[in-house]
N, C-alpha and C positions, 0 to 999 in steps of 0.2 A: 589649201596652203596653210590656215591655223591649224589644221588636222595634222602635216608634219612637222609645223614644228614645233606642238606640244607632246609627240613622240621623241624627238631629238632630247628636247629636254629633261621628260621624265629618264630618258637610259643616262643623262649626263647626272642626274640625280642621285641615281639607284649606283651607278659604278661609282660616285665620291661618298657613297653612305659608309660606316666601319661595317655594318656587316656584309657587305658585297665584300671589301678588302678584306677583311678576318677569311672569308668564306676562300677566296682567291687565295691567298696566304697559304691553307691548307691542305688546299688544291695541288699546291704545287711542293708543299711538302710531302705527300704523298706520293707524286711519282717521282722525287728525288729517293723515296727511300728503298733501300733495297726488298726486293720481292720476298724472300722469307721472313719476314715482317709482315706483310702482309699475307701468305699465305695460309690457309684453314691447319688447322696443327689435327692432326691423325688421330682419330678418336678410340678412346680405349674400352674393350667388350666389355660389356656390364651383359649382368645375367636377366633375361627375359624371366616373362611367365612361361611357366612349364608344366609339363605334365608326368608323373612321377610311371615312370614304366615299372621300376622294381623301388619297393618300399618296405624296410622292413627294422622295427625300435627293438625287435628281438623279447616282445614281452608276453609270444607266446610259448617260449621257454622252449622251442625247438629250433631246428637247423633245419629241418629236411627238404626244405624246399631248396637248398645251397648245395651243390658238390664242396667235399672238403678236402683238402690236400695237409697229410699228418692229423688227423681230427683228433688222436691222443692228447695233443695239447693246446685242444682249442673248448672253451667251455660257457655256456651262459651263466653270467655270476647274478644272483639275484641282490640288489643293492650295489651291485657292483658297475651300475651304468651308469648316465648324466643324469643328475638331480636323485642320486637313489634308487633308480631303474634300475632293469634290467641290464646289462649291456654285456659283451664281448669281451674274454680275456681270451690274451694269445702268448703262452708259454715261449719266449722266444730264445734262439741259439743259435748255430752256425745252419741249421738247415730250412727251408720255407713253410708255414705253417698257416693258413690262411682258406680263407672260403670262396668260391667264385660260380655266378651262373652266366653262360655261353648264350648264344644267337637269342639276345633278350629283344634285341631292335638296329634294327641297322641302320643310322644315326649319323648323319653327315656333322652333325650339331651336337653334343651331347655334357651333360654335366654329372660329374662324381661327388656327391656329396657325404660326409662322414661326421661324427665330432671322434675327437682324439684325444686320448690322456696320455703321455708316456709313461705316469705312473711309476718315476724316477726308477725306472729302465736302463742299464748299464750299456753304454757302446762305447766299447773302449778301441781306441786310436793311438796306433804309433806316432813318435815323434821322433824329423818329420813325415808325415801322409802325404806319401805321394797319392795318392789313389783314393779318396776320402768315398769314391761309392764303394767299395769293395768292404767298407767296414760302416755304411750306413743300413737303413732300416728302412726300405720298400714297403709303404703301409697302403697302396690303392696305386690300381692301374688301370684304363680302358685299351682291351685290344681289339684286335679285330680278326673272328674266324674265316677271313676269306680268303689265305694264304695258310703261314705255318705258324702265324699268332705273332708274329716279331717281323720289326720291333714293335711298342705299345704303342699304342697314340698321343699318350702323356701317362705319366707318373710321377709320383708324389715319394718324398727321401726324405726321413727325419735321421740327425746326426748330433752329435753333441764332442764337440772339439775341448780336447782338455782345458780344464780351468776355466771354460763357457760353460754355459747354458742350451737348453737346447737348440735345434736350428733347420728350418725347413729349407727343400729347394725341389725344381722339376726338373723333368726330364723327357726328351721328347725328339724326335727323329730331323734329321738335316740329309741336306744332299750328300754330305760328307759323312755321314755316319748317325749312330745315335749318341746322342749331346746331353750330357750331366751336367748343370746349371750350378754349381756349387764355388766355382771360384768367386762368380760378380751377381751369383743371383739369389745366395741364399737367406734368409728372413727369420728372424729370432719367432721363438713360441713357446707356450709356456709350460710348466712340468704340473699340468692340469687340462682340464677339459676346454677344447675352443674347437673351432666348426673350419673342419676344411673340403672347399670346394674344387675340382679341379674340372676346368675347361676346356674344350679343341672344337676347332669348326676346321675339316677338310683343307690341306695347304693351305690355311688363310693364316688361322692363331693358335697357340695357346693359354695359358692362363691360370692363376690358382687366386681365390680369394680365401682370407682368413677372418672368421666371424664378420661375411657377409663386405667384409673391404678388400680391395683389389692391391696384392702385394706384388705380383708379377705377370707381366702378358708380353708375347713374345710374338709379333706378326716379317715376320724378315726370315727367310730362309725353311722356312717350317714347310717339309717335305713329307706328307705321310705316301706311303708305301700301299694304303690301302681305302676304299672309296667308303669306307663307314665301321663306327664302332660298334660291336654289340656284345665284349665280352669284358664285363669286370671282374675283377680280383679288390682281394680286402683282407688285411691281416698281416703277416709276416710274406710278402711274396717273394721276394730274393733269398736268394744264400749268401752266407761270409766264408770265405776261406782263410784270411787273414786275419781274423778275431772271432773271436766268441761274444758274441751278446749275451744278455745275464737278465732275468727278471721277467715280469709280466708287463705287455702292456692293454691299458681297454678302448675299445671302439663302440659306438652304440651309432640310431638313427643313419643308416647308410641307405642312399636314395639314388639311383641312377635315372638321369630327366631328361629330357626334348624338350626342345622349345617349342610352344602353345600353340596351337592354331585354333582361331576361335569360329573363322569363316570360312568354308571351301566349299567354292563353286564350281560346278560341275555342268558339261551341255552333255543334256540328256538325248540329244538329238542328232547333231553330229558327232558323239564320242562314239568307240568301238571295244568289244571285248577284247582286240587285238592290243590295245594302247597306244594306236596309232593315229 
């Protein structure tokens, strides 16, 4: 009998202490408030560790490990890359001018890495542009050989709108079509060297960071066409028919990468030469 009703008491205690009532209080402000308040907010890709499939700073003063499309005007400049290097000029104009190697990795996951100068490179635009990719500058694309290479799985467009500076944006395939990011997604950059990454993981994302920070990722509607990337392009890859571009621009450090796997376990017992 003293046994309940120093239980009685102790709960009569604990319910009039302020921290049961604060505690209670909070309680019940929590499920008055609405659910997107509390729910987890959609997390944004960030770049893993990786493993670099194709690597190249260009400091061994050849190409040939590259197919080249127009190679008249594409040239390693010595001095002419990031920090004094080596690097990449690309004669640019209304036609495509750029380097690319095919079935490098077949890459559900995969990242485009470059640095980029535009090297106060001329894109001139009417006014107004309707059509702002038709007179931008395709400088890196990941596609995929396992159709007819189109669309890419993402690509990267620098432009420069009169009386601005320069201006990045992506580009990257929908159920509806393929989708030029340029009205609501494109990102200033500078008429100098900075590092652009461009991202995609199979219908999930994609993505571009700039000196290693995250300026765009796109996971809603991203529809690719094909079950993995294994073919990059770099350089001038589109054509203008509505302007002429004017000047050189340089690229250097261009890295095509998978994400790391550092552990794979394997049963040596029940697996099959089949894969089954």
């Amino acid at each position: 009998m003293k046994r309940g009703i120093c239980v009685v008491v102790l709960l009569a205690v604990l319910i009039s202490s302020p921290a049961f009532s604060a505690s209670a209080a909070y309680a019940s402000e929590l499920d008055r408030a609405p659910v997107s308040s509390q729910a987890v907010a959609p997390t944004d890709p960030i770049i893993p560790p990786t493993w670099d499939i194709v690597a190249d700073n260009f400091e061994s003063g050849s190409l040939a490990a590259w197919s080249a499309v127009e190679p008249s005007r594409l040239s390693l400049l010595p001095g002419g890359g990031r920090n004094g290097s080596t690097g990449l000029a690309v004669a640019v104009g209304q036609d495509d001018a750029y380097i690319y190697r095919s079935r490098v990795a077949y890459a559900v996951e995969g990242y485009l890495t470059f640095w980029l100068n535009p090297n106060g490179v001329a894109l001139p635009e009417p006014t107004p542009n309707y059509w702002p990719p038709g007179t931008s500058l395709c400088a890196g694309e990941v596609r995929s050989s396992a159709s007819d290479w189109w669309p890419p799985l993402v690509g990267f467009y620098l432009r420069k709108p009169p009386g601005q500076g320069y201006q990045g944006y992506i580009a990257y395939p929908k159920a509806s079509g393929y989708f030029y990011d340029w009205q609501s997604g494109a990102f200033a950059l500078s008429d100098g060297w900075q590092k652009i990454t461009l991202g995609y993981r199979i219908d999930t994302w994609v993505a571009v960071w700039v000196n290693d920070t995250l300026v765009r990722s796109y996971d809603s509607e991203v529809v690719h066409d094909d079950p993995s990337g294994d073919v990059i392009e770099f350089g001038k890859v589109n054509t203008n028919s509505s302007s002429t571009p004017s000047g050189s621009i340089r690229l250097d450090d261009v890295a095509f990468q998978v994400p790391r796997v550092d552990d794979l376990w394997v049963n040596g017992v029940n697996g099959s030469d089949a894969y089954n």
